[in-house]
SEKELUM-772674 format. One record per residue (C-alpha): residue in three letters; y, z, x; residue number from 1. Coordinates in Angstrom, 2 decimals. Layout:
residues N
[atom ALA [Y Z X] NUM]
...
end
This chain:
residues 117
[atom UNK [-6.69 19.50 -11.21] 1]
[atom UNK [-8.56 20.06 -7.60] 2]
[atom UNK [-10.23 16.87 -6.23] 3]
[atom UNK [-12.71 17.04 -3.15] 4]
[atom UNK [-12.83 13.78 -2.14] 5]
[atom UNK [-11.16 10.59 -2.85] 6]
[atom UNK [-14.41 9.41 -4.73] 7]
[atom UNK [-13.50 11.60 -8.25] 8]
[atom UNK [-9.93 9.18 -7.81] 9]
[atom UNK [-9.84 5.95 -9.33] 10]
[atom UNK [-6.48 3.83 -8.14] 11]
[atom UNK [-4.89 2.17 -11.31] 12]
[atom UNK [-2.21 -0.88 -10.68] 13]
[atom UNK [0.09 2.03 -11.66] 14]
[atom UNK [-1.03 3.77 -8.69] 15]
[atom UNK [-0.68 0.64 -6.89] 16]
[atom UNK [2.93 -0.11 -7.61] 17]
[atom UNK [3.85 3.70 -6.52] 18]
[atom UNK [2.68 3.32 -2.88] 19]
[atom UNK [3.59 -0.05 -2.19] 20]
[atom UNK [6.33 -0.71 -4.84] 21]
[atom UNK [8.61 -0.42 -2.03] 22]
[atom UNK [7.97 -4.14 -1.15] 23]
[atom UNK [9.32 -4.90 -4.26] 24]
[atom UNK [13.27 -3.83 -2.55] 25]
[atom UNK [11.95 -6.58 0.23] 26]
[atom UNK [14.14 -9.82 -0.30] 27]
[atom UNK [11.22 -12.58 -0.89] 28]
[atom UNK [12.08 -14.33 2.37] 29]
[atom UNK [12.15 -11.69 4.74] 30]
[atom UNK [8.32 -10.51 2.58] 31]
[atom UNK [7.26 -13.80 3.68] 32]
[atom UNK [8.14 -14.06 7.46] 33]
[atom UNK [7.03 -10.60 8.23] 34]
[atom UNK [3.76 -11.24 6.26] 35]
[atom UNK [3.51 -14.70 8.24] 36]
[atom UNK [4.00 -13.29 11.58] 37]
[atom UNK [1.25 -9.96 10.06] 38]
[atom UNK [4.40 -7.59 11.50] 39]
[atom UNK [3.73 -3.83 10.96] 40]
[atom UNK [6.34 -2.82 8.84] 41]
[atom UNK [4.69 0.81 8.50] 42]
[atom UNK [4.50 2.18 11.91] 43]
[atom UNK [8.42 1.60 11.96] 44]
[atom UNK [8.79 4.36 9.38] 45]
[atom UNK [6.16 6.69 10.83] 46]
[atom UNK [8.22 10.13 11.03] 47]
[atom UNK [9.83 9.07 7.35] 48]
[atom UNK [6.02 8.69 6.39] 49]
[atom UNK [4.76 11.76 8.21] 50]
[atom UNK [7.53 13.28 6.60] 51]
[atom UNK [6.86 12.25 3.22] 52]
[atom UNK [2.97 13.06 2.71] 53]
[atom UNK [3.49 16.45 4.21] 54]
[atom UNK [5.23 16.50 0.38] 55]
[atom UNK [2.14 15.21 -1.21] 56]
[atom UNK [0.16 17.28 -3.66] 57]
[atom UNK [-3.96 17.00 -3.17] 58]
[atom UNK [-4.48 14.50 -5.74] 59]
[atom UNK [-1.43 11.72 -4.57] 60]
[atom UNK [-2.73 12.27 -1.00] 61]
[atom UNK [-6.63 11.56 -2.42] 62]
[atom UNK [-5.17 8.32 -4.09] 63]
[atom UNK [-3.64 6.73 -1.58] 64]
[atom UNK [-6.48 7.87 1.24] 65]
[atom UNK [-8.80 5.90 -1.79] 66]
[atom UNK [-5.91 2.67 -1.75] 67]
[atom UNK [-5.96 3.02 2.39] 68]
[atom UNK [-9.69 3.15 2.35] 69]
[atom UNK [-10.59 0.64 -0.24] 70]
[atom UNK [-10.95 -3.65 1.21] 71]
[atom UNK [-8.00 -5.42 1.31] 72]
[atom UNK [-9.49 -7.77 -1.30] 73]
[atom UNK [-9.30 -4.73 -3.82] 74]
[atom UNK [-5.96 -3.63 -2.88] 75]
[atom UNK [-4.63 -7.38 -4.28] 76]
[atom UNK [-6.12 -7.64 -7.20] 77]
[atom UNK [-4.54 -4.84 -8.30] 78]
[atom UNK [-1.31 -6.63 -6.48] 79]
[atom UNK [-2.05 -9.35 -8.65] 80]
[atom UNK [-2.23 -7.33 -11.88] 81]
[atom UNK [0.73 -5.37 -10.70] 82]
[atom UNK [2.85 -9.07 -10.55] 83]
[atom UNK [1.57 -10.11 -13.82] 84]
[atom UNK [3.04 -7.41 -15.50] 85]
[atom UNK [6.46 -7.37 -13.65] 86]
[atom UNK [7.18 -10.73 -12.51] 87]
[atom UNK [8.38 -9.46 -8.86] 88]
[atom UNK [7.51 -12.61 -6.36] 89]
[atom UNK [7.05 -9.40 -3.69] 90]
[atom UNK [3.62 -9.08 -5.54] 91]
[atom UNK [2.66 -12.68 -5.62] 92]
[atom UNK [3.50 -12.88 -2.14] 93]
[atom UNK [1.33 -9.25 -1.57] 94]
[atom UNK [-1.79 -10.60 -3.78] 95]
[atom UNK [-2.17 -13.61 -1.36] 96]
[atom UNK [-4.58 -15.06 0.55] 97]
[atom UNK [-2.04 -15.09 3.37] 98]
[atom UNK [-1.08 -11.61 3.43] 99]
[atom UNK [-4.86 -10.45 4.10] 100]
[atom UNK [-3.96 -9.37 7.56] 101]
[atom UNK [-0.60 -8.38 6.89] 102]
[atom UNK [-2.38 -5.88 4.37] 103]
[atom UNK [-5.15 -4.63 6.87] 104]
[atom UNK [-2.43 -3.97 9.36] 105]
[atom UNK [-0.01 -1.94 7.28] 106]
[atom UNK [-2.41 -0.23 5.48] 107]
[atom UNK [-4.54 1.12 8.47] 108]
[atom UNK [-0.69 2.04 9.78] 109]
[atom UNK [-0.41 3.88 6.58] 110]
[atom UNK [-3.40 5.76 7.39] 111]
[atom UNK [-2.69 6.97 10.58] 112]
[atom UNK [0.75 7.85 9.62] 113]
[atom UNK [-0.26 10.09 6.88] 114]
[atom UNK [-4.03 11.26 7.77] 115]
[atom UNK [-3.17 11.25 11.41] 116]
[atom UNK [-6.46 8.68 11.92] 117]
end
């Protein structure tokens, strides 16, 4: 399937849990200083990243441009959904009003790293 823009895409919590289910390795404490002190854990793993979505096929690089692109507010809903189904406290943690900036941050980091923005 050939997509033109990330606007035939919709981002399911399935989508959700793929690109940033790799909080959910993140011991709960260490989620919630780095999210208090809004530290960018993303630009750390820039190469990795670079790396990574060089691997991508058109339509996972149009989903997560749509999940980089789309409000923070958005993003954690689908966090929340995402926690209701698995339990993981990583999501909770993720979906809250607290980790707002900590989202914007990593998420425009996630952006540059793999659209070079």
């Amino acid at each position: 399937m050939s997509y033109n823009s990330s606007d035939d895409v919709e981002i399911t919590k399935e989508d959700v849990l793929r690109v940033l289910g790799i909080f959910r390795r993140v011991p709960t404490f260490i989620l919630r200083r780095v999210v208090h002190k809004n530290e960018d854990v993303v630009s750390r793993f820039t190469d990795q990243l670079e790396e990574y979505g060089s691997g991508l096929d058109d339509e996972d690089r149009l989903k997560i441009r749509k999940l980089v692109d789309m409000p923070v507010r958005e993003v954690q809903k689908l966090l929340q959904e995402v926690y209701g189904e698995t339990g993981a406290s990583q999501f909770e943690i993720l979906a809250s009003v607290e980790a707002v900036s900590f989202l914007e941050t990593n998420l425009k980091s996630l952006k540059r790293a793999l659209f070079r923005e």
